[in-house]
N, C-alpha and C positions, 0 to 999 in steps of 0.2 A: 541350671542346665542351659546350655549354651542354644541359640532359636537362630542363630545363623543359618538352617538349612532347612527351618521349618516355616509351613505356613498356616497363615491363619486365618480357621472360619469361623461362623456366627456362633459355635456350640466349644470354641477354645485352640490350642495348636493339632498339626498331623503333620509326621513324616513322610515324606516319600521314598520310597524304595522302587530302585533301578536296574536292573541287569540286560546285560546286551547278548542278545544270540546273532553275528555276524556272518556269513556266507559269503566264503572270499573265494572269487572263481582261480584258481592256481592259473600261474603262467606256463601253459605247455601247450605243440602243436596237434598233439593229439588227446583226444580223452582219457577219462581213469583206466577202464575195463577192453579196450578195443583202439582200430589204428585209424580210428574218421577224426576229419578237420574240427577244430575248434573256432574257427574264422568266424567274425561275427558278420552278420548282416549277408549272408547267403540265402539262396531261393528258400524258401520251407522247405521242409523236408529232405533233403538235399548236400547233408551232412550226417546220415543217421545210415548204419547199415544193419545185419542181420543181427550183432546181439543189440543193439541200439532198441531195435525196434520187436525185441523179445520174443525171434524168432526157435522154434524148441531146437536144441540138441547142440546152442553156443554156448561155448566156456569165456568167466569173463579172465584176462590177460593181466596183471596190473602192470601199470606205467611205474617203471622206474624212475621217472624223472618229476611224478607228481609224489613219490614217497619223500625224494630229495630237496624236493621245494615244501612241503609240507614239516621234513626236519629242522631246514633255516630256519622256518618263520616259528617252529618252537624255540630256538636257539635265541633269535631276533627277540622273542619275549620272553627269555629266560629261564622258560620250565624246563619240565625236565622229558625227556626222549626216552620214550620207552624203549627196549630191547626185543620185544613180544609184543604186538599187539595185535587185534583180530577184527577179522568183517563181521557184520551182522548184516541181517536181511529187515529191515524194518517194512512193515507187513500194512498195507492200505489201501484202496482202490480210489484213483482216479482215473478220470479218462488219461491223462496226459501220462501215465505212469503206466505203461502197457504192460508190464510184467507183474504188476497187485504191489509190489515188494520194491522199496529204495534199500541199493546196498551199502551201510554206513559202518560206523563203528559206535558202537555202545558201553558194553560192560569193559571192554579193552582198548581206550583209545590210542595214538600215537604218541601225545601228548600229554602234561596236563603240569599244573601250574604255572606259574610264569606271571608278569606282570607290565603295568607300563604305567608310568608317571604324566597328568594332567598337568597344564598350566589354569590358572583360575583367574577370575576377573581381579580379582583384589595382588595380584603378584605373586603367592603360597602355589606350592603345587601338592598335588595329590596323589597318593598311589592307588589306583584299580587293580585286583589281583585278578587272574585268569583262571577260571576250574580247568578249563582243559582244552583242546583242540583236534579235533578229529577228522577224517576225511571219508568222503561219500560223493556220490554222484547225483548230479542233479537229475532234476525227472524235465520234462517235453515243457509246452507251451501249449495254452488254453487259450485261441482268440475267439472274443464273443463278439466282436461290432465290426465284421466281415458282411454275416447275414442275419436277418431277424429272428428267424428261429434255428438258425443251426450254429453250432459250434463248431470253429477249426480247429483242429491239433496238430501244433510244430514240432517234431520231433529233433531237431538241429541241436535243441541243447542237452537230450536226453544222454546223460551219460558222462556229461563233462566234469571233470575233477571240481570240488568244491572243499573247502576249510572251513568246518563251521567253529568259530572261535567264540568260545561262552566265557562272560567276565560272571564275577561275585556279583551279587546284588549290593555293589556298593557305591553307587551312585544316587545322587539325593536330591539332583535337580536336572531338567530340560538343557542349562547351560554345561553340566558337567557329561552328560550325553553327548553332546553335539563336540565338547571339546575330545571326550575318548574315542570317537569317529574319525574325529579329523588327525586326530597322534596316531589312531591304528593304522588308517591309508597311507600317514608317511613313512611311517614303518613299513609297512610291507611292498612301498614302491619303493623305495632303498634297497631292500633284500632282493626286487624283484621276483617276490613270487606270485602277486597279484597286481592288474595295472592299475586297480581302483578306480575304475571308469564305472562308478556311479548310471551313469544313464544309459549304458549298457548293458545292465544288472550283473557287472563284474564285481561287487558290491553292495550288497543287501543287508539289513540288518530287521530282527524280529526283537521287538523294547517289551520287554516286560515290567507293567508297573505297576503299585501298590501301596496304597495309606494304611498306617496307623497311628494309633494315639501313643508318646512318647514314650519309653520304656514296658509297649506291647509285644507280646508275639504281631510277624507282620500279618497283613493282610489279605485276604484273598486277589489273587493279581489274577490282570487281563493281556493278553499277546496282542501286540501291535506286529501285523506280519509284514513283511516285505517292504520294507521302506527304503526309498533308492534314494535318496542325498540327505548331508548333513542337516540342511536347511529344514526338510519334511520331516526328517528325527525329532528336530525341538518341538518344532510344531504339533506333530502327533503326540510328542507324552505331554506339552504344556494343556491343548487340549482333554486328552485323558489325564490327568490331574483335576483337572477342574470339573470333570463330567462326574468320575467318584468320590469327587469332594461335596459335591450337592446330594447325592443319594444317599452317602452316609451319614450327614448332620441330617437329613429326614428319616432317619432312622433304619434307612433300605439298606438292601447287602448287593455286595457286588457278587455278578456272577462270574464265573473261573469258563472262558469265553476266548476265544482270538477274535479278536476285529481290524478290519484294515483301514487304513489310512485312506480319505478322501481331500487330496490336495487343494479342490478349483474351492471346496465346501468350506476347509481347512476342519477337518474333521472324522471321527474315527466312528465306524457304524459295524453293528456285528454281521459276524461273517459261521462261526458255527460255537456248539459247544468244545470248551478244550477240552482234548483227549488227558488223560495220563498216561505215562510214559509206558504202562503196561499194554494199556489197550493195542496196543502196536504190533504184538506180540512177536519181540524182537527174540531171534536163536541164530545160534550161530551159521554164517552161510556153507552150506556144504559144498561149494565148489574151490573155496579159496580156505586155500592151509593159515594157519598164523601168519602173519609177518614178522619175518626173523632178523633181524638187525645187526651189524656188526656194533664196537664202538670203534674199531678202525674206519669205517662209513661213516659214522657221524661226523668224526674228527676229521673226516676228509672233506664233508658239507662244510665244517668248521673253520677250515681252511679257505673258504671261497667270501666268508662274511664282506659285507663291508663297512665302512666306519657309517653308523646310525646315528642319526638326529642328534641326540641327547651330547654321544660322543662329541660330534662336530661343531656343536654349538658352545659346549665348553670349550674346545678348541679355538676357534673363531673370538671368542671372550679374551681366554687366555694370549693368542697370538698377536692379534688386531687390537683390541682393548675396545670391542663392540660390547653396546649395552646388553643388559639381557632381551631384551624387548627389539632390539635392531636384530640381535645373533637368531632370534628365536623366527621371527618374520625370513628371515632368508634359507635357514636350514627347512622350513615349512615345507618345500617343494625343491628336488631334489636336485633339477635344473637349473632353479634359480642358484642354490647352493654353488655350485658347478660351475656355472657363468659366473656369479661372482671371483670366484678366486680364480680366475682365468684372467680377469681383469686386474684384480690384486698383481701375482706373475706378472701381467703385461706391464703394471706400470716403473714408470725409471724415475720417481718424483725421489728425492733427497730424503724426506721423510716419510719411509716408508708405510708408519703407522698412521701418521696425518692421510697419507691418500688412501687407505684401507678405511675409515673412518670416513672418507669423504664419497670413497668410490658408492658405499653402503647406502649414504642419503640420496646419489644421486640414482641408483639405484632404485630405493622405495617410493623417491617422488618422481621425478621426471621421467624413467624408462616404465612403472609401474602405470602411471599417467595413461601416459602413450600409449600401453598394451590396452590398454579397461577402454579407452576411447575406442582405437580401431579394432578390438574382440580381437586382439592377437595372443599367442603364448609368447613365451620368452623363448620357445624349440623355432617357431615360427615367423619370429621376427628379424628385420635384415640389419641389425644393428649388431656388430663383431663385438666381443670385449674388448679387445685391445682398442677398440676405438673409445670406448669409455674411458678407458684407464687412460688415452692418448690426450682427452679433453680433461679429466681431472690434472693431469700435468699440465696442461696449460694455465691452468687456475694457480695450483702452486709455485710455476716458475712465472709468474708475472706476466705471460703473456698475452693473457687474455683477464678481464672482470669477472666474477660470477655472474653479472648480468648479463655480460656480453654471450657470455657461457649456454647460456638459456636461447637465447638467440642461435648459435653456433650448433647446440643440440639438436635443433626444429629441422634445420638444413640438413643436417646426419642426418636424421630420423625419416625423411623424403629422399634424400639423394644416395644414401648409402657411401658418402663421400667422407674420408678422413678428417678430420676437424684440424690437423696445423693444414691443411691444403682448403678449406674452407675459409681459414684463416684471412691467410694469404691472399686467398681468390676478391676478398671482401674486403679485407683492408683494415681488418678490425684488431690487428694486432695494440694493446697497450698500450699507452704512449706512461713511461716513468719518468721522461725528460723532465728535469726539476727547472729548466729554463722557458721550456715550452709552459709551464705548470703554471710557474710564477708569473708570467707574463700576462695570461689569461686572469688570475687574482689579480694582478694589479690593476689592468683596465677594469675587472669589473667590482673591486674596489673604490675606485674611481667614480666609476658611472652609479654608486648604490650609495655617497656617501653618507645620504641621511638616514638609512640602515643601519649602516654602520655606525651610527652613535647613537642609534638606540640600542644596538646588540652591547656597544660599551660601558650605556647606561644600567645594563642588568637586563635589555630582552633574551637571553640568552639561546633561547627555542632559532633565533632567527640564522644560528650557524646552520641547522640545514638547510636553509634556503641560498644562504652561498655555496655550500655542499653543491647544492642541484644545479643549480645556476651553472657551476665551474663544469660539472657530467654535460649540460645542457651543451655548452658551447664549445666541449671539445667533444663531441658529441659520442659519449659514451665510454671514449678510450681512455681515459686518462684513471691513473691508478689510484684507485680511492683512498689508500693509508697514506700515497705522496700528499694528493690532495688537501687532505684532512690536516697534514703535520705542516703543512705550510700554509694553512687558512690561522691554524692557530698562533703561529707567529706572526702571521702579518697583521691579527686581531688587537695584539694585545695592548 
């Protein structure tokens, strides 16, 4: 048996077992059941109206345009769309949930299968299938560290459309976690039906995890709730792996429990016993008939897709001849994606796959650089493509060094200035002059003679020192392959 996924404690191997329960806030201006704002970061309370706030004798409305965004992102992952599907009332008392009842979907949900493909450390990628996808509304907000003994309740979020997306329990590690998070959010910022803004809780994920010994039934597993970035995902189940991996080689049992994540502690502390899915005691809501579906509807969502990740990056491979690991880095984020082949289009280099290829490194290192230093996005930054694409032509047509290039970037990058007009401005155009070239080799030549007989006698390392020398004194401009193909003749 193959111990690639497994690890190991004082008493022999255990597998881990993974599954994701996701809560993807849908992109719409208004909520599931009613017509208040979705706007984040509004006064408390202050987006929440009469059935929001579970006043008697309100019908809830459903939003057409969270069923339509809820259908893509089944399409987007491939399951299959139901024709019928229904609300339930899932039945609980919090304070934040004024009405006792979250109205979800249960025994009928919209969706359900479907799937999405992991990349992995080692190069192999994985397939995660999905059991289902269904839509519900979120319940309020609970702040405790307003005042010492009372709690405040934000009703703002009560209500707003959510996607809870539940994968198979087939994930087998912290890293395989954190990579099906980070592929879901591109997914679904492609589709646009969730922004994935993580530290908004447009983005939540509940980790469910569980050891056992290899060809077991699994484990009793514990809920990891509400975890708002990829980063905090690993962390959370790396820590709960290891917290039921000491309790079960001392003989203990796990108890079947939600606990939440403590970031500052990096650690997961319990929070109540887990319910089953009974205790809830979910029927169907009587205000809201089925939901009745065309497949004329669907296939009109069907019509609005757009080319996803997976697609674009074979694409990008196939067109560009970009590596898998360059293609995969730039489809990551949907903008960058975007800006990239904006810059590809812009550029006028001869060979068009050489500056597609080129545009992508300068891309990952220098404009990627510059973002991470100054906290910029790539939405937010003042550098145009075509002005990338404008400087990689320069590289290609000779008229600038890649060194010089680096230089010529820094100036873009500050001035928001064109790179052939920085050029220009600075004087740093090339020199290929093979007369100007050779003239500077001869004198220094010349002036290096007893180098030069030892580079003759076999030092051989010492051509880059005439290399640098000849950059040195035509200070930077001079074409490094002219250089190079006339140091070797003048050597010989």
């Amino acid at each position: 048996m193959s111990t690639q996924n497994l690890i190991e404690g004082k008493t022999g191997l255990w597998e881990v077992v993974i599954g994701l329960e996701v809560h993807a806030q849908v992109v719409s201006r208004s909520k599931l059941f009613c017509g208040c704002s979705t706007d984040f970061g509004a006064e408390p309370n202050s987006q929440v109206g009469f059935f929001g706030a579970s006043m008697p004798g309100l019908l809830p409305v459903l939003n057409q345009v969270c069923v339509d965004q809820a259908i893509k992102t089944g399409l987007g992952l491939e399951g299959t769309v139901h024709l019928v599907s229904a609300f339930d009332r899932k039945n609980y008392f919090y304070a934040d949930l004024p009405s006792g009842y979250q109205i979800s979907q249960f025994a009928r949900p919209i969706v359900t299968g479907g799937h999405l493909d992991i990349d992995l450390d080692d190069g192999q990628s994985k397939r995660i299938n999905i059991t289902r996808i269904h839509m519900e509304q979120d319940a309020g907000k609970s702040i405790h560290d307003l005042h010492p003994q009372k709690t405040y309740i934000d009703l703002n979020r009560s209500g707003i459309a959510l996607m809870e997306i539940v994968s198979e329990p087939e994930m087998r590690s912290s890293a395989e976690a954190m990579a099906y998070m980070k592929k879901l959010r591109t997914i679904l910022r492609y589709l646009g039906t969730c922004d994935g803004n993580m530290e908004q809780g447009s983005l939540r994920a509940d980790a469910n995890v569980s050891l056992h010994r290899p060809g077991t039934p699994f484990g009793t597993r514990a809920e990891i709730k509400n975890v708002n970035s990829v980063r905090f995902v690993g962390q959370a189940i790396e820590y709960e792996i290891y917290r039921q991996l000491e309790i079960l080689e001392e003989g203990g049992e796990i108890a079947q429990e939600t606990r939440l994540f403590d970031p500052t502690k990096g650690e997961t502390r319990s929070m109540r016993s887990k319910e089953d899915a009974h205790d809830y005691r979910y029927f169907p809501d009587p205000d809201l008939p089925p939901l009745r579906l065309s497949q004329a509807r669907i296939e009109a969502v069907r019509a609005t897709m757009p080319e996803l990740p997976d697609a674009k990056r074979a694409r990008l491979m196939a067109d560009f001849g970009l590596s898998p690991y360059d293609a995969s880095v730039i489809v990551g984020e949907q903008e960058i994606a975007a800006y990239y082949e904006q810059a590809v289009a812009a550029s006028q280099a001869k060979d068009h796959a050489q500056a597609a290829k080129m545009i992508a490194n300068w891309l990952m290192g220098e404009v990627f650089a510059a973002l991470n230093r100054d906290s910029k996005t790539i939405e937010s930054m003042a550098l145009p493509a075509n002005h990338l694409a404008q400087l990689v032509d320069l590289i290609l047509d000779d008229t600038i060094s890649g060194k010089i290039a680096k230089d010529v970037f820094a100036k873009m990058w500050d001035s928001g200035k064109e790179p052939a007009v920085l050029v220009d401005e600075l004087g740093l155009r090339q020199i290929s002059d093979t007369g100007a070239i050779e003239k500077a080799i001869d004198e220094l030549l010349a002036r290096d003679a007893e180098k030069v007989g030892e580079y003759k006698s076999g030092k051989e390392q010492l051509f880059g020192y005439f290399v640098g020398q000849i950059m040195k004194v035509m200070q930077g401009k001079a074409n490094p392959g002219v250089v190079n193909e006339l140091l070797k003749k003048k050597l010989v």
